[in-house]
Residue frames relative to the residue before (quaternion, step in Angstrom):
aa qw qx qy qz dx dy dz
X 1.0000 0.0000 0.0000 0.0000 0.00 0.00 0.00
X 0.9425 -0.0078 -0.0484 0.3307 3.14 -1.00 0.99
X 0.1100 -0.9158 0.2957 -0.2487 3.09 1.65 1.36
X 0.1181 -0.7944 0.5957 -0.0123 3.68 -0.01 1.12
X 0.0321 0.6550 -0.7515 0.0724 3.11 -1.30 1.21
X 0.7137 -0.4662 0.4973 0.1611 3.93 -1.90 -0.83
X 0.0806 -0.7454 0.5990 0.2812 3.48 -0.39 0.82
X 0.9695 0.0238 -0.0389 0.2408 3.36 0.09 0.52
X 0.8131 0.2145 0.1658 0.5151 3.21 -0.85 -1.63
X 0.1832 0.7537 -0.6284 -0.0594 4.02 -1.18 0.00
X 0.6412 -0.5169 0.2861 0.4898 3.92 -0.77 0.84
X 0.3867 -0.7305 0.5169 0.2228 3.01 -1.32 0.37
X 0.5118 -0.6904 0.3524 0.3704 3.73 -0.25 1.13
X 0.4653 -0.8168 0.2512 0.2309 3.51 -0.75 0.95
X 0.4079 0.5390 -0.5332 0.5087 3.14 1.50 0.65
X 0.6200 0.4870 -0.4718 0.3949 3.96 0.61 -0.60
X 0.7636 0.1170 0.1583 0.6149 3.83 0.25 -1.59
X 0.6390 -0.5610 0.4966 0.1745 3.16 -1.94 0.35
X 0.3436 -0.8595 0.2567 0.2781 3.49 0.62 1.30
X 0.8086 0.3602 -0.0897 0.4565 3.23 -1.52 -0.44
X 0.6277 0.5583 -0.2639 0.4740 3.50 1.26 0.61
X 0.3810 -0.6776 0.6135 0.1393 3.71 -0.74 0.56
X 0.7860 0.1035 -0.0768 0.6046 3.63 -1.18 1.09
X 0.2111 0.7515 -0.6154 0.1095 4.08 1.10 0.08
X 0.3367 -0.6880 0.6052 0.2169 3.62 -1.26 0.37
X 0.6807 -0.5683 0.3906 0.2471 3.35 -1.30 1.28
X 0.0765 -0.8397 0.5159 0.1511 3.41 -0.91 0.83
X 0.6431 0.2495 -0.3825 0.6147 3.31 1.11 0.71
X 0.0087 0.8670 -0.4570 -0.1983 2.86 -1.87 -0.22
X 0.2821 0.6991 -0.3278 0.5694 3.84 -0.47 -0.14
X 0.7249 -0.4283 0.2952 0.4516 3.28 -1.62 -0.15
X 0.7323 0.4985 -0.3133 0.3421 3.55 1.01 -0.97
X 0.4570 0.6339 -0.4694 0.4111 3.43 1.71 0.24
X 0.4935 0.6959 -0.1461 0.5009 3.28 1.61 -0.96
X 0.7301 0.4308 -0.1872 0.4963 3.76 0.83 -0.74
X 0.7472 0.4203 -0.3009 0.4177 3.03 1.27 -1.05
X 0.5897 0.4412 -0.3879 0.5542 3.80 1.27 -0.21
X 0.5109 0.4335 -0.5556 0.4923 3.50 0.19 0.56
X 0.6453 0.3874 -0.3660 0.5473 3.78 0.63 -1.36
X 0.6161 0.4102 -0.4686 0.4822 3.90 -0.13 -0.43
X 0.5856 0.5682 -0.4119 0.4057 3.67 0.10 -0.44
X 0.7271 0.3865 -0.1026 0.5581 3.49 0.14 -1.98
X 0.7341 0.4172 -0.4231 0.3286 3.80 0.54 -0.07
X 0.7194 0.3350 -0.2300 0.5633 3.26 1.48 -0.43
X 0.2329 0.7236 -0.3172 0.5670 3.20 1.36 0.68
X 0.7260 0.2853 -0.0763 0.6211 3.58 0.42 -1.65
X 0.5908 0.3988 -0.5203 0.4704 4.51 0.72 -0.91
X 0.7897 0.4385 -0.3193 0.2866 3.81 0.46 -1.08
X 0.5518 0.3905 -0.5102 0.5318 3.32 0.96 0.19
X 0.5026 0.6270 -0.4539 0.3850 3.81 0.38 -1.11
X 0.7478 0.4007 -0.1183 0.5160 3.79 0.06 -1.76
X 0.5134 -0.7569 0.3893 0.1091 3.72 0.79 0.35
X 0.1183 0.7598 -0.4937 0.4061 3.37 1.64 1.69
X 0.1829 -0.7332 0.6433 0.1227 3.46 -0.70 0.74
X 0.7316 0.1288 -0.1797 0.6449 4.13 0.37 -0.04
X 0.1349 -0.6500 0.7277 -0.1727 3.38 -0.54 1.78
X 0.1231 -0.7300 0.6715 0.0324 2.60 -2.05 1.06
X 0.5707 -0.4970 0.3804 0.5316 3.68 -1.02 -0.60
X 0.4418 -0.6779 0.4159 0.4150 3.64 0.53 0.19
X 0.4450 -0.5351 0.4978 0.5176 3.79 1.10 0.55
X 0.1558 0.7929 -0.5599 0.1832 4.20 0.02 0.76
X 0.5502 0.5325 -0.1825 0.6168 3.62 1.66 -1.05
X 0.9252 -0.0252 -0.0961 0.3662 3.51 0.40 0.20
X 0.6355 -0.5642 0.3638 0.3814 3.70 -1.02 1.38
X 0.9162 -0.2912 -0.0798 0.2635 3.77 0.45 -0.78
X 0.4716 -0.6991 -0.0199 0.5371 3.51 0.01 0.71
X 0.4936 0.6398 -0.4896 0.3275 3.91 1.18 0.41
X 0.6941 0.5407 -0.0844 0.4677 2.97 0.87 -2.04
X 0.7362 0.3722 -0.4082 0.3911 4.15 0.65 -0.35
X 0.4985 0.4857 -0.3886 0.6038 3.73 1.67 0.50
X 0.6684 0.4651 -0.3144 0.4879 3.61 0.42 -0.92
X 0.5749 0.5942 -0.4397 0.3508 4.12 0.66 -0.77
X 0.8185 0.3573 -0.1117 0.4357 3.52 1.16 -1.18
X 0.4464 0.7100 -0.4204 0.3461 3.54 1.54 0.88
X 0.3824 -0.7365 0.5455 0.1173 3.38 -0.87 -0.15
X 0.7031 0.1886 -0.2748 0.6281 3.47 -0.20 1.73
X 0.5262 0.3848 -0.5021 0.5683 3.73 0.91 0.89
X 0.1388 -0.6498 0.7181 0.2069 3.50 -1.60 0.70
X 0.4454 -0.6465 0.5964 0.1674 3.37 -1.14 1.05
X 0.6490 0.5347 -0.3176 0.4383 3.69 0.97 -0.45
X 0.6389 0.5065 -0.2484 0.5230 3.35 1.13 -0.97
X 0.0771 0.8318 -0.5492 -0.0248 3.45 -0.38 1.29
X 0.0572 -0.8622 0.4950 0.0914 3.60 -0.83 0.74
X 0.3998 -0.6797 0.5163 0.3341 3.79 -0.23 1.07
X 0.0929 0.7205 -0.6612 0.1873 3.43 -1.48 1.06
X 0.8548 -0.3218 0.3978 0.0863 3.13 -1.94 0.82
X 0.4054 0.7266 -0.5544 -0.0194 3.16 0.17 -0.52
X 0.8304 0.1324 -0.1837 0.5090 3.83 -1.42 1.15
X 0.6563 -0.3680 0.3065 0.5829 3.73 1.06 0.92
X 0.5708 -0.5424 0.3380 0.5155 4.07 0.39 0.58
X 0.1207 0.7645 -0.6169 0.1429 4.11 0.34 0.83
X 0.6618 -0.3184 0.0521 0.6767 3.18 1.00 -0.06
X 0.5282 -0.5888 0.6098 0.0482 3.77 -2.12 0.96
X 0.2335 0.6889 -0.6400 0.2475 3.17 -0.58 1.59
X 0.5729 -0.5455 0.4332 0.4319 3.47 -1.83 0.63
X 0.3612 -0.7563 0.5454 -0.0079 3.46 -1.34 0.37
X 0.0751 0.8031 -0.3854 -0.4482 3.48 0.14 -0.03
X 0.6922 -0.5720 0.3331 0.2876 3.97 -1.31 -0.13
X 0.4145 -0.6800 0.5546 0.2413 3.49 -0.93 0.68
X 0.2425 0.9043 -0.3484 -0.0459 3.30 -0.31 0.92
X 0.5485 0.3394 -0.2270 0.7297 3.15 1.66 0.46
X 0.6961 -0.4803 0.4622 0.2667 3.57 -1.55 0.06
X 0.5414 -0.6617 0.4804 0.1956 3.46 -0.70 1.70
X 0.2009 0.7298 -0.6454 0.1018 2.97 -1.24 0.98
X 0.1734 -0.8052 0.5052 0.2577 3.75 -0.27 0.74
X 0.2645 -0.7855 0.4959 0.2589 4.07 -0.17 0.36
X 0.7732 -0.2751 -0.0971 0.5631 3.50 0.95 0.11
X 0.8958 -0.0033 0.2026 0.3955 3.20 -1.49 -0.58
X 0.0053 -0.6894 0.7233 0.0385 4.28 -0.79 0.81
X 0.8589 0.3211 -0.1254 0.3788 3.52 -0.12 -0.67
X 0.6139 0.6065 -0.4475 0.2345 3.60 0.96 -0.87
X 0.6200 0.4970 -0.5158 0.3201 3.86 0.50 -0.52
X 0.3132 0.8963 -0.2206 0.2232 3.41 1.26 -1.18
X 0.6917 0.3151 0.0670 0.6464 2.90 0.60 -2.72
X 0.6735 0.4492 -0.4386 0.3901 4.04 0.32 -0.21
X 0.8265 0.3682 -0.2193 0.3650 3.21 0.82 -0.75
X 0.2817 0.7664 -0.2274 0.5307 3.11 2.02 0.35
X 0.7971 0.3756 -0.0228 0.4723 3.02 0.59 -2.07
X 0.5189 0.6813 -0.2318 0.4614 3.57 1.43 -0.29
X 0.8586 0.1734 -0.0002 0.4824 3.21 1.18 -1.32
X 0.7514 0.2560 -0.4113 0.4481 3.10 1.27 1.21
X 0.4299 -0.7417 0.4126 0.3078 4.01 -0.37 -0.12
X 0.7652 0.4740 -0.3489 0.2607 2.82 1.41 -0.38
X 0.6502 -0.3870 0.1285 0.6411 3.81 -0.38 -0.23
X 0.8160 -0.4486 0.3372 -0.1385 2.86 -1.63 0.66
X 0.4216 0.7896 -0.3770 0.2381 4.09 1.17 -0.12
X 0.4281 -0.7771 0.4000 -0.2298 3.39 -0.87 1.84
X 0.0677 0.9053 -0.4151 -0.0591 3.56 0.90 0.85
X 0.2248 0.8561 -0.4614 -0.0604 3.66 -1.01 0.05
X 0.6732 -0.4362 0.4042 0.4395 3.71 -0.78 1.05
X 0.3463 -0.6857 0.6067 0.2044 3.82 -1.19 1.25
X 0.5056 -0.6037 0.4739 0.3940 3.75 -1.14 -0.44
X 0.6179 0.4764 -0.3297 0.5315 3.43 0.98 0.18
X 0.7257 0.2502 -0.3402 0.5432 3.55 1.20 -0.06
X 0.4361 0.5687 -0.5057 0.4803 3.51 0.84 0.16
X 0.6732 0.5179 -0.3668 0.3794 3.80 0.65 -1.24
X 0.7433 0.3093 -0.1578 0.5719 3.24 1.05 -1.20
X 0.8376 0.2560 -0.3037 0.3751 3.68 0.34 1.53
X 0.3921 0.2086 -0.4402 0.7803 2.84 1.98 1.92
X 0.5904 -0.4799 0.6252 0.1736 3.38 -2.09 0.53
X 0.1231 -0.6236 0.7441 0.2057 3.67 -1.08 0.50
X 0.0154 0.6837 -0.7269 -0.0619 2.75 -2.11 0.54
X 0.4921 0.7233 -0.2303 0.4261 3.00 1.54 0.18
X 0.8515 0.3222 0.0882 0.4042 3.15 0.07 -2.34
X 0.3420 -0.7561 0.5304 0.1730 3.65 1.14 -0.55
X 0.7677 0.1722 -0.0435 0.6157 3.78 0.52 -0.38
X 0.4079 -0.7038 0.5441 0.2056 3.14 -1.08 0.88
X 0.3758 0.6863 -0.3875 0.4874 3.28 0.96 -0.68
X 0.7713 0.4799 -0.2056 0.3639 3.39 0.06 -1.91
X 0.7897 0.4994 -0.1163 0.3368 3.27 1.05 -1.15
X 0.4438 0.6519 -0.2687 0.5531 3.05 1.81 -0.39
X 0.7356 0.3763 -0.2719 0.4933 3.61 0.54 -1.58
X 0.5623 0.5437 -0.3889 0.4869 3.73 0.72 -0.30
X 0.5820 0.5776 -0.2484 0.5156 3.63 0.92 -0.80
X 0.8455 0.2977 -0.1865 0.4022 3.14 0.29 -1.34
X 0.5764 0.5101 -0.4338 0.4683 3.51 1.16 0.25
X 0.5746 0.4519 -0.3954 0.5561 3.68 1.02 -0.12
X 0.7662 0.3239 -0.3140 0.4575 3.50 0.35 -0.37
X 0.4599 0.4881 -0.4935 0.5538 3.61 1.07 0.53
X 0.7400 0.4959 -0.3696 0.2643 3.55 0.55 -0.65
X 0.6481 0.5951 -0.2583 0.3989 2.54 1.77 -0.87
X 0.6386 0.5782 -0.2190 0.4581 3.67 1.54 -1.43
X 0.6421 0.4242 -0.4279 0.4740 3.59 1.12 0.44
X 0.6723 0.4989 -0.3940 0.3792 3.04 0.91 0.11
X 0.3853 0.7101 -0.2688 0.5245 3.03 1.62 -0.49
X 0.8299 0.3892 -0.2574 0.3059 2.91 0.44 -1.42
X 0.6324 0.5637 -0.1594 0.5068 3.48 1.58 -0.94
X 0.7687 0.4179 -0.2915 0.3867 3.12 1.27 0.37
X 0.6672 -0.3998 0.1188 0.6172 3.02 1.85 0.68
X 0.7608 0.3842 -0.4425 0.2789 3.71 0.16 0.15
X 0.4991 -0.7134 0.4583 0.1786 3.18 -1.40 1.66
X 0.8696 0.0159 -0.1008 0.4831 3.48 0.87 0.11
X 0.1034 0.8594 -0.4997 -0.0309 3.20 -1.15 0.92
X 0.5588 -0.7717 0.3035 0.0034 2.83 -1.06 1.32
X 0.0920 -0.8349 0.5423 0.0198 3.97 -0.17 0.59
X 0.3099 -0.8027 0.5069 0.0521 3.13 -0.23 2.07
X 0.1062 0.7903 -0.6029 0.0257 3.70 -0.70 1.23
X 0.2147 -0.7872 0.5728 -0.0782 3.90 0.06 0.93
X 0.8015 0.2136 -0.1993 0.5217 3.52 0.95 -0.88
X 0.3038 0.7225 -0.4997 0.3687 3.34 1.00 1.16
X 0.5385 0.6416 -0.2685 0.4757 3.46 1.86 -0.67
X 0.8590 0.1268 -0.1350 0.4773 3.33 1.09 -0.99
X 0.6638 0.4410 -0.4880 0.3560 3.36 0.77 0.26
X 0.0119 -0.8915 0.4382 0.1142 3.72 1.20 -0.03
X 0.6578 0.5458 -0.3460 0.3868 3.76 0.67 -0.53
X 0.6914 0.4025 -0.2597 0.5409 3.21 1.44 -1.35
X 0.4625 0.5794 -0.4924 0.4560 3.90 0.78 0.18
X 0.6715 0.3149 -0.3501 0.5722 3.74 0.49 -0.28
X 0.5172 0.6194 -0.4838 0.3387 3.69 0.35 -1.24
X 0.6783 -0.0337 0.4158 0.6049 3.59 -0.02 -2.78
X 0.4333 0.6634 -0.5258 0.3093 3.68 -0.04 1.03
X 0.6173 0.4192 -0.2016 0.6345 2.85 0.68 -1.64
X 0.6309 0.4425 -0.3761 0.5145 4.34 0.06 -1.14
X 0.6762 0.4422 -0.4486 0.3820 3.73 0.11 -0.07
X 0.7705 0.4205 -0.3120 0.3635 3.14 1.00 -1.38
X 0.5822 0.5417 -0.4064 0.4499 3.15 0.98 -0.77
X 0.6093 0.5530 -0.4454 0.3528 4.02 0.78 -0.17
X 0.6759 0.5370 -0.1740 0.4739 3.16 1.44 -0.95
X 0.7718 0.1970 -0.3233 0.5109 3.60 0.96 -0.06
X 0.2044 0.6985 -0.6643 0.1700 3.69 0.54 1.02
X 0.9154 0.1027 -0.1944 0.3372 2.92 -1.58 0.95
X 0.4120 0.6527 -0.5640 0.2936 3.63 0.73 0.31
X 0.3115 -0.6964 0.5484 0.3424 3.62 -1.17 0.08
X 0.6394 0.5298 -0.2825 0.4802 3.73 1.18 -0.65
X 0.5933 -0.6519 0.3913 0.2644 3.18 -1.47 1.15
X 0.2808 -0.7947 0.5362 -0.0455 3.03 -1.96 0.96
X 0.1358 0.9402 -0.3124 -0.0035 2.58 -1.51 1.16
X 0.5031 -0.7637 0.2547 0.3141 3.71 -0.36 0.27
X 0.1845 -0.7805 0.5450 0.2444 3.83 -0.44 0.49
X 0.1722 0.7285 -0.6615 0.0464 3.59 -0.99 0.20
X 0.0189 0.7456 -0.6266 0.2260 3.98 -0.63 1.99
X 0.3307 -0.7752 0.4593 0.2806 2.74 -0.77 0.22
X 0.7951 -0.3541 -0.1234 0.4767 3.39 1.30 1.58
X 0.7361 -0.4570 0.3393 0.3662 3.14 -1.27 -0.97
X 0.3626 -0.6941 0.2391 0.5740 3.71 0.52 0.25
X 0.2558 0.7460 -0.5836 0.1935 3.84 0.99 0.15
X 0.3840 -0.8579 0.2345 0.2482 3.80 -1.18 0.76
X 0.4182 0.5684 -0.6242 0.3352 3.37 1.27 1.35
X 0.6180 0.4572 -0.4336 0.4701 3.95 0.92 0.52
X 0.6654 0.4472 -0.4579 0.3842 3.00 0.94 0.03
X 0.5992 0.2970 -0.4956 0.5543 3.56 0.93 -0.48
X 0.3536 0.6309 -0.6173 0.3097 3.83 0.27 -0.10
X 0.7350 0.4437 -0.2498 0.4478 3.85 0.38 -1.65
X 0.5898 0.7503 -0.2265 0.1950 3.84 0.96 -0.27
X 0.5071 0.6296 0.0415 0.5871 1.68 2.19 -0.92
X 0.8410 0.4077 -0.2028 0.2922 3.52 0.54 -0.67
X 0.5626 -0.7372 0.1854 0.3249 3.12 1.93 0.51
X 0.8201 -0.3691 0.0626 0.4327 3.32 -1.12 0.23
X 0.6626 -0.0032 -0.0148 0.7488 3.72 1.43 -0.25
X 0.4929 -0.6638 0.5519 0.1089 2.52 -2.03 1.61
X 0.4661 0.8188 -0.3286 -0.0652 3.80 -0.23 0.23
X 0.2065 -0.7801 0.5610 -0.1843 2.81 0.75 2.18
X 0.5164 0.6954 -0.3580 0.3488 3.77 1.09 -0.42
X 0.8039 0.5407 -0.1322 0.2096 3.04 0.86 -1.51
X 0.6400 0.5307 -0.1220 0.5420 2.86 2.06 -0.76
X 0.6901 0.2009 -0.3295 0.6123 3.44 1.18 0.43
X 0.6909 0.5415 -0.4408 0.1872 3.85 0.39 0.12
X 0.4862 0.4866 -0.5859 0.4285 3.51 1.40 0.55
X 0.5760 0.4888 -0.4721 0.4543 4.05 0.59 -0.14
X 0.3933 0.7797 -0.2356 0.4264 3.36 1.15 -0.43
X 0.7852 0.3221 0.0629 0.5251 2.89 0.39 -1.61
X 0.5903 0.6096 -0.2617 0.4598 3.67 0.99 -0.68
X 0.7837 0.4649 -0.1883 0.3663 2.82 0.87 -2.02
X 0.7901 -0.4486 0.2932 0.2974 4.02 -1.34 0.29
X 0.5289 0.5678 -0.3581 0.5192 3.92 1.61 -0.83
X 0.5401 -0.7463 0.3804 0.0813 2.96 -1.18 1.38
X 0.7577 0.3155 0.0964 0.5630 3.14 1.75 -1.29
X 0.0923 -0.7629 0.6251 0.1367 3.85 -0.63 0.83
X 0.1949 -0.6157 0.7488 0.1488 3.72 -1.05 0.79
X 0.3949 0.6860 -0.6108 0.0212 3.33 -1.24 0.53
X 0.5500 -0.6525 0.3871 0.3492 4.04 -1.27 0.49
X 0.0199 -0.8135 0.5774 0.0662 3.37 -1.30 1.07
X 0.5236 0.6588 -0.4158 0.3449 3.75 1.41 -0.24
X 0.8828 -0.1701 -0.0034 0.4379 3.23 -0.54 0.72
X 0.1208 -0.8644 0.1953 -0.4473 2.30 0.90 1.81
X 0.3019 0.8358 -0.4295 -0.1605 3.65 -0.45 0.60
X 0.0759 -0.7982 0.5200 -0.2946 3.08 1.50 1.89
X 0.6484 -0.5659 0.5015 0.0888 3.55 -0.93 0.69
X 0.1159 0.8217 -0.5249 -0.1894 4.03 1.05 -0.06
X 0.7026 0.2525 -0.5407 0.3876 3.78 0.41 0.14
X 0.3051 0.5607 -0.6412 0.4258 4.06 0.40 1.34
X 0.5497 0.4945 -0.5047 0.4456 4.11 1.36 0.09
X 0.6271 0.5914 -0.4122 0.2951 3.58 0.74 -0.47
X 0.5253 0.6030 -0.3907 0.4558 3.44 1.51 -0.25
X 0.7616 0.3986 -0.2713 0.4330 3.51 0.99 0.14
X 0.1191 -0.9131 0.3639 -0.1400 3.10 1.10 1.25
X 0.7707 0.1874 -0.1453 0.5914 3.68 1.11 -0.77
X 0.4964 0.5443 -0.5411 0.4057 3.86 1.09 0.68
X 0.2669 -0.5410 0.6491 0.4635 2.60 -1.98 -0.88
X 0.3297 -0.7240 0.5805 0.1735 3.39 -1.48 0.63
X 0.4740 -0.5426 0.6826 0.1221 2.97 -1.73 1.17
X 0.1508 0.7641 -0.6227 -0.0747 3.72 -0.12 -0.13
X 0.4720 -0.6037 0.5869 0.2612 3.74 -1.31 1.71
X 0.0762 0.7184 -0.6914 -0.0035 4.11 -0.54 1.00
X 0.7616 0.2286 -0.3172 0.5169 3.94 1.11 0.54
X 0.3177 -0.7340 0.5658 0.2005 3.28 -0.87 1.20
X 0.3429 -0.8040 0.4834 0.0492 3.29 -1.31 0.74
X 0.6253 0.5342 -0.2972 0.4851 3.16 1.94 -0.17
X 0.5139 0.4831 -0.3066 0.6392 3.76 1.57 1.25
X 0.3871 -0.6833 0.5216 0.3334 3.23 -1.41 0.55
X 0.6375 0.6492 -0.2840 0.3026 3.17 1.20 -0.82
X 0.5672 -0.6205 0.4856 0.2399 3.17 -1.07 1.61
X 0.3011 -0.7235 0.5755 0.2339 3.41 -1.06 0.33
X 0.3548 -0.7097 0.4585 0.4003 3.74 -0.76 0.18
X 0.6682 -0.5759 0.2803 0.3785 3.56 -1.37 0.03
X 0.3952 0.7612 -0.3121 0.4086 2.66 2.13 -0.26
X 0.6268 0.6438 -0.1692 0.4050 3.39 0.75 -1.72
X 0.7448 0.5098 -0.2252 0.3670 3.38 0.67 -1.52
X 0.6380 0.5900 -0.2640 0.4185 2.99 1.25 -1.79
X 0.6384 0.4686 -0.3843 0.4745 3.89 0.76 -1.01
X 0.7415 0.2501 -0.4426 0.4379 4.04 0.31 -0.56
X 0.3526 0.6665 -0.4833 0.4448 3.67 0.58 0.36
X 0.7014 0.3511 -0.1737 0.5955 3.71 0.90 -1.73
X 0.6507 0.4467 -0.4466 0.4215 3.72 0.23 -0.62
X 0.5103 0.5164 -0.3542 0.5895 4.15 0.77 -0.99
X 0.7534 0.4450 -0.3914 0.2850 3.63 -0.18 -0.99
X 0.6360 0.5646 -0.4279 0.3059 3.30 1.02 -0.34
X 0.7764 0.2129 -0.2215 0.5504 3.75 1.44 -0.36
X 0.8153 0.1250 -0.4097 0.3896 3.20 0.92 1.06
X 0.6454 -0.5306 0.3621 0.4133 3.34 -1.16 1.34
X 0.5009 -0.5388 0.5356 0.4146 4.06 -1.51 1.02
X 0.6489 0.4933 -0.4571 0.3560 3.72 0.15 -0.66
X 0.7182 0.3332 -0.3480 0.5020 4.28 0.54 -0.57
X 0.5754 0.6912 -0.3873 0.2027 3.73 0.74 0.11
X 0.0712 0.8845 -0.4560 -0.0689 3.42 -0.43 0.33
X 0.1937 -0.8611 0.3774 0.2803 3.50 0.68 1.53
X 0.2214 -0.7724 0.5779 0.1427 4.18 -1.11 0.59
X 0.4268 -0.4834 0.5502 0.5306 3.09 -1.11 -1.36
X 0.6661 -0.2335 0.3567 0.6121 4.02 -1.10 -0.22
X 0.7577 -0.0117 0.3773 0.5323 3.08 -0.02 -2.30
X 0.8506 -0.2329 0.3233 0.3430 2.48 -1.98 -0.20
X 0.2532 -0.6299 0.6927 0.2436 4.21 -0.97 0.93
X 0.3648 0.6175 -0.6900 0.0975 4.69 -0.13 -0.42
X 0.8445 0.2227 -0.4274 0.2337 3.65 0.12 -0.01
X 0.3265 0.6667 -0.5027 0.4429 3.42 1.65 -0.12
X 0.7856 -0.4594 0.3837 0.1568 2.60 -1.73 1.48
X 0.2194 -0.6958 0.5190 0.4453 4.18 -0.34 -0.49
X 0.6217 0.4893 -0.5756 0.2068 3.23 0.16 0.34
X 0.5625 0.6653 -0.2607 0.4160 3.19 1.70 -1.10
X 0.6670 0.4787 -0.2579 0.5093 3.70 0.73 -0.92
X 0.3915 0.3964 -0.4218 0.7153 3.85 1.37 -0.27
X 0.8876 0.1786 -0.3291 0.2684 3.75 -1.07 -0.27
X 0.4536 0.6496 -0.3460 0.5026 3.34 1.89 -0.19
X 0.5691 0.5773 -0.2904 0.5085 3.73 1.23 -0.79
X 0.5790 0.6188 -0.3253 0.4196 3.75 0.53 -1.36
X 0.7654 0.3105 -0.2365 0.5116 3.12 0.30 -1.97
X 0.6036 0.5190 -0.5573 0.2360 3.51 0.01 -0.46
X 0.7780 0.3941 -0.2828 0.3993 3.63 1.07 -1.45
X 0.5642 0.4719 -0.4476 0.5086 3.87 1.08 -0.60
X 0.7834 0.2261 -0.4197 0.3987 3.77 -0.03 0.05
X 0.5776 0.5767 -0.4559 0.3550 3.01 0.97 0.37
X 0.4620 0.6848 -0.1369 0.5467 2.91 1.87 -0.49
X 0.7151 0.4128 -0.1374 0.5471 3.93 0.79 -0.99
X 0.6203 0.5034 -0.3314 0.5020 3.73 1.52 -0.52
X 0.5538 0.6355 -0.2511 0.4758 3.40 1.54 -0.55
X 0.5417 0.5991 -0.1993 0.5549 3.39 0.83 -1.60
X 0.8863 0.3275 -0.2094 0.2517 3.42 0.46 -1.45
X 0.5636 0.5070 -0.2456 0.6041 3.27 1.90 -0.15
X 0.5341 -0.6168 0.3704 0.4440 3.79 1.26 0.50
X 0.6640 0.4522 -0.5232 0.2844 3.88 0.20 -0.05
X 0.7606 -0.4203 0.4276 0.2490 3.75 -1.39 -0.10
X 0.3984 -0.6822 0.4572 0.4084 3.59 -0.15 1.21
């Protein structure tokens, strides 16, 4: 009950990358660049078991970001070809590179990753990867002409990949979608039809992220913007709910999300964000435990799975160490408080 896991991402240690940074550049390289994302791994590995996570991941540590360390190993993107773009409705304008030929993954991106993961921990198991609707809307086509199109291509490479994944030990995987917040029409249109392309046939559980970002500060003035309540939720969480994904990740800590917009997910489970990431400040276990009780009121303790908003890569590493704690001691104290055993 009430099982605490990650929405993602977690700093990289500053011997690996250049902290507290996005897109950080590699500070080694070669084989020992290779050694040192394994050590990052096994170190947050050991904080997330330590801080009392029950569904541990690699903190994405194996790769610079979580679009671009799936997208490096495709086929039919030039990396040279750079094309300024939009990214999240034009939240902020960066180069990109370009889809210009037909996707094709040639082998495996992630599978050693999840083995050597799965090796070095017992506990469950949680798998992130780049959705097809936010991949579309953080590379250029030159290719496909429709996003739509490009997504469903997408999502058939990342099915190939998420079975392997799956067969290699991970109990859950996840399909980062961020621009589900803002494109909301095309989420009913060919979102939801993508994802559901991308998790055919897996046997392990699924799921979907949708935050409204990283705490970096074009999302934060981004959220300024959206007024006294955020509810970009509402308009995609009966398709949501309809649709085949087992699990909704989404951010409630300080927060101005709407918590009875969780009742619209009546037949998921919920990830609920009980640590904000767009602060340094550590939260107490105290803090968590109360958005835990406030969530509980529209979803049952058994479908819950407290999280963080998002992803912690630019938080500082100590903070994301104390950002862990609170997550598991109030996850812990919400237990306690419903009579079961930490």
């Amino acid at each position: 009950m009430l099982q605490t896991t990650v929405a993602g991402s977690l700093p990289k240690p500053s011997w690996l990358a250049e902290p507290e940074v996005l897109w950080a550049p590699w500070r080694l390289e070669g084989e020992e660049l290779e050694r040192g994302k394994e050590d990052a791994a096994l170190l947050w590995i050991k904080q997330q078991e330590d801080a009392g996570i029950d569904i541990v991941s690699d903190g994405e540590q194996f790769r610079g970001h979580f679009v671009h360390g799936f997208l490096e190993h495709i086929e039919g993107i030039d990396w040279d070809k750079k094309t300024k773009m939009g990214i999240r409705d034009n939240r902020y304008v960066v180069d990109v590179p370009t889809v210009t030929g037909k996707i094709r993954r040639p082998g495996p991106v992630h599978l050693s990753e999840v083995r050597f993961t799965r090796a070095h921990t017992s506990r469950k198991l949680k798998f992130t990867l780049p959705g097809p609707m936010t991949i579309c809307d953080t590379i250029a086509d030159e290719h496909y002409g429709r996003r739509a199109d490009m997504a469903m291509a997408f999502a058939e490479v990342l099915n190939e990949e998420a079975r392997e994944l799956d067969a290699a030990g991970a109990d859950l995987i996840q399909f980062d979608e961020p621009a589900f917040n803002v494109f909301m029409r095309d989420v009913k249109d060919w979102g939801v039809a993508a994802l559901h392309r991308a998790i055919e046939g897996l046997s392990c559980a699924t799921a979907v992220h949708i935050c409204y970002g990283y705490g970096i500060k074009a999302n934060i003035d981004w959220k300024k913007t959206l007024g006294r309540e955020w509810r970009q939720y509402e308009e995609i969480f009966p398709a949501l709910n309809e649709s085949r994904i087992d699990q909704i990740s989404l951010e409630c800590a300080n927060s101005k999300v709407p918590l009875e917009l969780l009742a619209l997910l009546k037949d998921k489970a919920v990830m609920v964000g009980a640590i904000d990431v767009a602060t340094n400040d550590i939260e107490s276990a105290e803090a968590v435990a109360d958005t835990i009780k406030q969530a509980l009121k529209y979803v049952g303790a058994d479908q819950m799975y407290p999280c963080t908003n998002c992803g912690m890569a630019p938080l500082p590493r100590r903070v994301a160490e104390g950002k862990l704690r609170a997550l598991g001691a109030g996850a812990a104290l919400a237990r306690k408080a419903l009579g079961h055993a930490p």
